[in-house]
Steps between C-alpha positions, in 0.01 A plus 500: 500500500615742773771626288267543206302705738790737586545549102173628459539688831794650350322540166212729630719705634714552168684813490349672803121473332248378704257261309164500702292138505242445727488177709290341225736544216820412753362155566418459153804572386673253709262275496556487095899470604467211687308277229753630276763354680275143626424413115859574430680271708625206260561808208804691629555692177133609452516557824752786512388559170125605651596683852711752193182539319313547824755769651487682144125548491518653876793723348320624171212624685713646788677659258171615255353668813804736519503527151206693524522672788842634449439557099825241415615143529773401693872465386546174673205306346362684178163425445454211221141541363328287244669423167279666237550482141480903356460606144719738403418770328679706186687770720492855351874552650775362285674214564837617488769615697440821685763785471770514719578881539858391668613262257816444335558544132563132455162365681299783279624383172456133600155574617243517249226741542231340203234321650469178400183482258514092420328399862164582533302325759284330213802301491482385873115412477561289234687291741242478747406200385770351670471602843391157575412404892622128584507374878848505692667193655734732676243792640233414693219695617292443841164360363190641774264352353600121535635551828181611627310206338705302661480608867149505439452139420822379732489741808845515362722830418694333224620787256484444164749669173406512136798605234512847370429597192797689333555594150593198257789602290855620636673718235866519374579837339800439265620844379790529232770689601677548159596902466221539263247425734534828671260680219236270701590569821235705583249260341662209710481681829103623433391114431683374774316748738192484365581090573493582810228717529235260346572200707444245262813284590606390836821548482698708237901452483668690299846323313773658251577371227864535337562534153865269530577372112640171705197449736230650567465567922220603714551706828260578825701781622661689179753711732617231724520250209313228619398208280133386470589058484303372176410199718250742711240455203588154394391418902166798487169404576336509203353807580713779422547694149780680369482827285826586309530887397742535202548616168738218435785719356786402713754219430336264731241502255728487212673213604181304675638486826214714600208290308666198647466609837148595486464114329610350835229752750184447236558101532332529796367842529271697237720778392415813274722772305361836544685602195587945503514506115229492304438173234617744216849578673568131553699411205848591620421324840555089593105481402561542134683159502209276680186355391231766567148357594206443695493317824214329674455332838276193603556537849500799750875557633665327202874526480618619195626175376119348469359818322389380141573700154462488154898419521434213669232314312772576184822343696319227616376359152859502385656349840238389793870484728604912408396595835686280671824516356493852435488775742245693396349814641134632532486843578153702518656913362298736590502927464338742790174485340184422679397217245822346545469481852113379488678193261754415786255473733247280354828262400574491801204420653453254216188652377296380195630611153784661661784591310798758514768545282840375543858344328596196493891417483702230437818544732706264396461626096441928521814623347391848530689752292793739590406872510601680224901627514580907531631406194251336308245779410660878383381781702233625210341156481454460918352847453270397213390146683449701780271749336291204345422286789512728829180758556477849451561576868783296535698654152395855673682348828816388304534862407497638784710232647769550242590836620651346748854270505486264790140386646419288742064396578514765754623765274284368214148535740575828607532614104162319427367631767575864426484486075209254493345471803192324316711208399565198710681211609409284188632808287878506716574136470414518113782710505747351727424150303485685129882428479589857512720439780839330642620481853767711550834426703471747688294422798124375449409698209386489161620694188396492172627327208774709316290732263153444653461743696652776200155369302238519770686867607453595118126364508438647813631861403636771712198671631432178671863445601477792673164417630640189647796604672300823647199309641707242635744736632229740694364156624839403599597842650172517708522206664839472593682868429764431213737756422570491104242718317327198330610240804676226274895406486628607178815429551582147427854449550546709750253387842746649747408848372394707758266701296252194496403381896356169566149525423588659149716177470238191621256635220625488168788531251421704168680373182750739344258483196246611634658749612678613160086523353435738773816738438603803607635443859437163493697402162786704665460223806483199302782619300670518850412148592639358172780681544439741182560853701431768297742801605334817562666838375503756745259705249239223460182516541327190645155518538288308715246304248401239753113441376436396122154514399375183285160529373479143453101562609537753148177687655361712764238710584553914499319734630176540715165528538530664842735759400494817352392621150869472368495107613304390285370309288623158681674296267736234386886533393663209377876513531679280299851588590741466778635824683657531796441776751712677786412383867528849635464853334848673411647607836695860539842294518451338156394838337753669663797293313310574158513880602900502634553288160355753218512809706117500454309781626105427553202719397460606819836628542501655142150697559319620784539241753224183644191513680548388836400469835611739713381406799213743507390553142541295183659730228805544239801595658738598234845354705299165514622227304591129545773593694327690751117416516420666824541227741799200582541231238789260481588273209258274550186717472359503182653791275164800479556827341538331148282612193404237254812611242730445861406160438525452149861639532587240807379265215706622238798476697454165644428341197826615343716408808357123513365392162174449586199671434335635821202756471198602710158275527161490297235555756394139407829409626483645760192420644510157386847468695298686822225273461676156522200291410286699713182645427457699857473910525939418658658187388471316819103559524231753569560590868675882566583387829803252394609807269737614747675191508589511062507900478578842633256726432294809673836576634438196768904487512512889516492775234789364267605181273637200712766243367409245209410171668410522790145418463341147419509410161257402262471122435756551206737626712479866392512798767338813569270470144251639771620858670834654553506657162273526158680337224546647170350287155600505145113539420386814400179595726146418375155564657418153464574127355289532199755530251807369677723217400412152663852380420661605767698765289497879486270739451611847286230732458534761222488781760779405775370762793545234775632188608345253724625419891422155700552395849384788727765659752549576848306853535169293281231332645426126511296485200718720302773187514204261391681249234240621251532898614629713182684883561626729195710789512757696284786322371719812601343478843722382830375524808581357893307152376575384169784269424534205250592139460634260223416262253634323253361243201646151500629356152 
């Protein structure tokens, strides 16, 4: 007893904090020790056992009463305070990952930024149900209220325990770890959290699952590779449950190593697929081959093997021993839906007139069957199977995806995320299952089947090829800084280029194809890459076509209501043809080879000169010309000086020197191609403020024309269609839209006094460049901020 006395000595005094008791509460105190220890004697264990619990109590309070006089708990001993069981509510934050401003390229295109929308908490409350209380053998808790009887009717400190009530059901989370499983990544990480959060298992272990064609294996610790024994659930204790997350794709479902092994845990355990795919998307998967029903339970906590179905009452009229010679498996398959999860519940707790659905499975006799071959269905008809069974989201998706060669599910989010943002998981794996798709041998990525992705480029159209590549790109070049001007590795055969640097490289490969439908610069590359190299005379003009304009959307809106007199009426134009249009306006180097060519000489230079800038005053100075337009231009500034006929002449000559038939744009073109979907006062919204970013203008870069490109461009990919210089049309100029053409084609007036200019310029204001903003001068005219840019028709 003496040394018991010292403890508590030594106990008061517990780091350096004085504990103050007054004589009364002393002797209590040890007075309470020493029955402790007298009713003890002949109980060793309990006995040690009790002077613990004793010493803690003194050391929670010590340590509560600095708790709140110091405003923290102490690092040694952290306070433990009183289990409580918390609702959670829906958080307003997203679930997902947040952004890491210093990460690699690698970890941002394997992280996906779309917050998982299958989890809601509904799901987690239907659950509730089975946060069960049941008393523990193994916890004990010290019961005052006996003990106190007790000394009461004895004289006798005898301390009495109760067992602690604890949470019924232990839970084992099996999550598939087959490659396709990483569209529901997100989803699996949210429910598994949200696990957590509600409480409504004791215990929650988490196991992988491997998709092995020979056997199917389950692991506690993925990295380390360490194997979960089957024999763990054979020897549970009845009072554990097993959820298995899966969209049974992967060979270990195939080949029914994987059903087989959750046969062996639910012969003891009640186990549940959480299936990812909707029932509509099952055919394709193992489930298509088994014997969908309903199950029903008798019993609260019945194993699998004693849930009753339709199946059964069938089997068992033809052959009372089936179940007994035959391994067969009961599985309850379920989706994230909050009346699937109200189902598993009540089955589980064996509820009246329960029921959820389920399979049953034979598995000694499923002979599902082998996947359909590369082989076995042409390109056209994968397409057209495709088309019929997947949603629209998920065709629009295949698009998209096709623009690009190699994909992995990392790649694939990030283009959902950016083209179709309202799409989601479901949509993905539709198509990554819809057959589209073969893995390729180099590394772990997917290509398409020879010739698919030529049919979804075709259906998808080269506005929207574009569209892709330059949304993904700015997404791509914003979050990690690639270098190539739309951020993906075109060349194919060649990865040791140094042109492309690693981050162009980890996200994505563009077929040669592809790149032959856009043209221009990029047919000259792919022509490259399959070793096709055109040879360039020294004379040749290449020009730099590197947007083509698809109206596969045939409409758009022109015009506004906002805008001046000239502006309107607002109407519709319906385009039903393909043109392509140059990504820049025609730059002083490129007009100055058409000059040194012909020997032209410009109307400026023939007459009496430009207006220009001076510096001071804006007036015609008759030595001004495009070769001298009163301030510094190199060969990439956009050629100014040029009258409308300058233009036609460039046009005239280029289209005899390279076959093709070049000319200027309608102002339907042109706005429609400045517009790129948009409906905003600028083409990336209605805010002046992020002007500056797309345009120079109100001579913001100083009083002269800057080079081509080296603003933003529009979400087309097309520069400077706001500011640096006004563009001339083919159109002639009319007040207003009443009796223009809504083709898209050109309007001739009988009276050709002026032509129309787009775009706005450096020395305009902000609203002048306004997509929908209309100018009109003299077709003779050339002045300091008028230049021109290219289209041409496709066949």
């Amino acid at each position: 007893m003496k040394n018991k006395i010292q403890k508590l000595i030594t106990l008061l005094h517990h780091d350096k904090v004085k504990v103050e008791l007054d004589a009364t509460q002393l002797a209590e105190a040890l007075w309470l020790a020493e029955y402790i220890e007298l009713s003890q004697k002949n109980d060793e264990v309990r006995r040690a056992s009790l002077w613990d619990r004793f010493k803690s109590l003194f050391e929670f309070n010590f340590d509560k009463k600095r708790a709140f006089k110091t405003g923290h708990t102490p690092k040694e001993e952290p306070l433990k305070p009183k289990e409580t069981i918390v609702e959670i509510e829906e958080p307003s934050a997203s679930l997902s990952l947040p952004k890491n401003d210093e990460s690699t390229a690698s970890e941002y295109l394997s992280t996906p930024k779309k917050r998982d929308i299958f989890v809601h908490n509904s799901l987690l409350k239907a659950l509730l149900g089975l946060k069960q209380k049941s008393i523990s053998n193994k916890k004990e808790l010290f019961c005052e209220e006996d003990t106190v009887e007790y000394l009461a009717q004895t004289g006798v400190l005898k301390p009495f325990f109760k067992g602690k009530k604890e949470r019924y059901f232990e839970l084992f989370l099996i999550v598939d770890e087959h490659v396709s499983m990483e569209i529901w990544s997100e989803t699996v990480a949210t429910f598994e959290k949200k696990l957590n959060s509600f409480k409504i298992f004791s215990k929650i272990t988490r196991l992988y699952l491997e998709s092995s064609p020979q056997k199917a294996l389950l692991y506690r610790d993925k990295a380390k590779r360490v194997k979960q024994d089957i024999r763990y659930f054979k020897n549970s204790n009845q009072r554990a449950l097993t959820f298995v997350l899966s969209d049974t794709i992967g060979l270990a479902w195939r080949e029914t190593t994987a059903l087989t092994l959750i046969y062996e845990i639910q012969q003891n355990i009640p186990t549940v697929l959480i299936h990812m795919l909707p029932y509509r998307m099952w055919d394709g998967t193992i489930l298509e081959h088994t014997n969908q029903t309903t199950l029903h339970s008798i019993n609260a906590h019945t194993p699998n093997k004693n849930l009753i179905s339709e199946v059964d009452r069938k089997l068992l009229k033809l052959d009372s021993a089936y179940f007994e010679n035959n391994r067969v498996l009961k599985l309850p398959v379920i989706n994230f839906n909050e009346q699937d999860f109200l189902a598993i519940s009540d089955l589980i707790r064996g509820k009246k007139e329960n029921h959820v659905s389920g399979i049953v499975v034979n598995l000694d006799t499923i002979k599902p069957k082998e996947p359909l071959s590369e082989e076995a269905l042409s390109a056209t008809k994968r397409v057209e199977a495709y088309y019929q069974n997947a949603s629209q989201p998920a065709i629009i998706l295949a698009q998209h995806m096709a623009v690009v060669k190699r994909l992995n599910i990392s790649i694939m989010q990030i283009i959902q995320k950016i083209m179709l943002a309202s799409s989601n998981q479901t949509h993905l794996a539709e198509f990554f299952l819809g057959g589209l798709l073969v893995k390729s041998n180099e590394g772990d990525f997917y290509e398409f089947i020879e010739g698919v992705d030529e049919i979804l480029t075709q259906e998808l159209g080269n506005l929207k090829i574009h569209e892709t590549l330059y949304k993904i790109s700015d997404e791509i070049a914003k979050e990690i800084g690639s270098t190539l001007d739309f951020k993906a590795l075109l060349n194919l055969h060649s990865s040791g280029d140094e042109t492309f640097d690693k981050n162009d490289k980890i996200f994505a490969f563009i077929s040669p194809k592809t790149l032959k439908r856009l043209g221009g610069r990029y047919a000259k590359i792919a022509n490259e890459i399959t070793g096709r190299k055109r040879v360039k005379r020294e004379d040749e003009v290449i020009l730099d076509f590197t947007r083509l304009v698809t109206p596969t959307t045939k409409r758009f809106i022109m015009g506004s209501e906002d805008g001046d007199e000239d502006e309107k009426p607002v109407h519709e134009v319906i385009i039903n043809y393909d043109f392509e249009i140059a990504q820049t306006p025609v730059t002083v180097g490129e007009f100055r080879v058409f000059v040194e060519e012909t020997k032209y000489v410009t109307e400026a230079e023939k007459g009496d000169g430009a207006y220009v800038w001076d510096g001071e005053n804006y007036d015609k100075k008759k030595d001004a010309s495009w070769k001298n337009p009163y301030f510094e231009q190199s060969d990439d500034h956009p050629v100014i000086c040029v009258s409308w006929n300058d233009a036609q002449a460039y046009i005239t000559w280029l289209n005899e020197k390279t076959g093709e038939t070049y000319r200027l744009p309608t102002e339907a073109e042109w706005e429609f191609s400045c517009r790129a979907g948009s409906t905003t006062k600028w083409h990336f919204g209605d805010d002046e403020k992020a002007l500056e970013d797309y345009a120079w203008y109100d001579n913001k870069g100083g009083k002269c024309t800057k080079p081509v490109a080296t603003k933003k461009p529009n979400q087309w990919g097309f520069y400077d269609m706001h500011g640096n210089v006004w563009e001339w049309c083919l159109d002639d100029f009319e007040d207003n839209y009443n009796n223009t053409p809504t083709d898209g084609s050109e309007h001739i007036l009988e009276k050709k006094k002026y032509k129309s200019l787009r775009g706005g310029s450096w020395f305009g204001n902000a609203g002048s460049s306004r997509s929908s903003y209309r100018n009109r001068v003299n077709p003779t005219n050339r002045n300091y901020s008028v230049g021109f840019r290219l289209l041409r028709t496709l066949p």
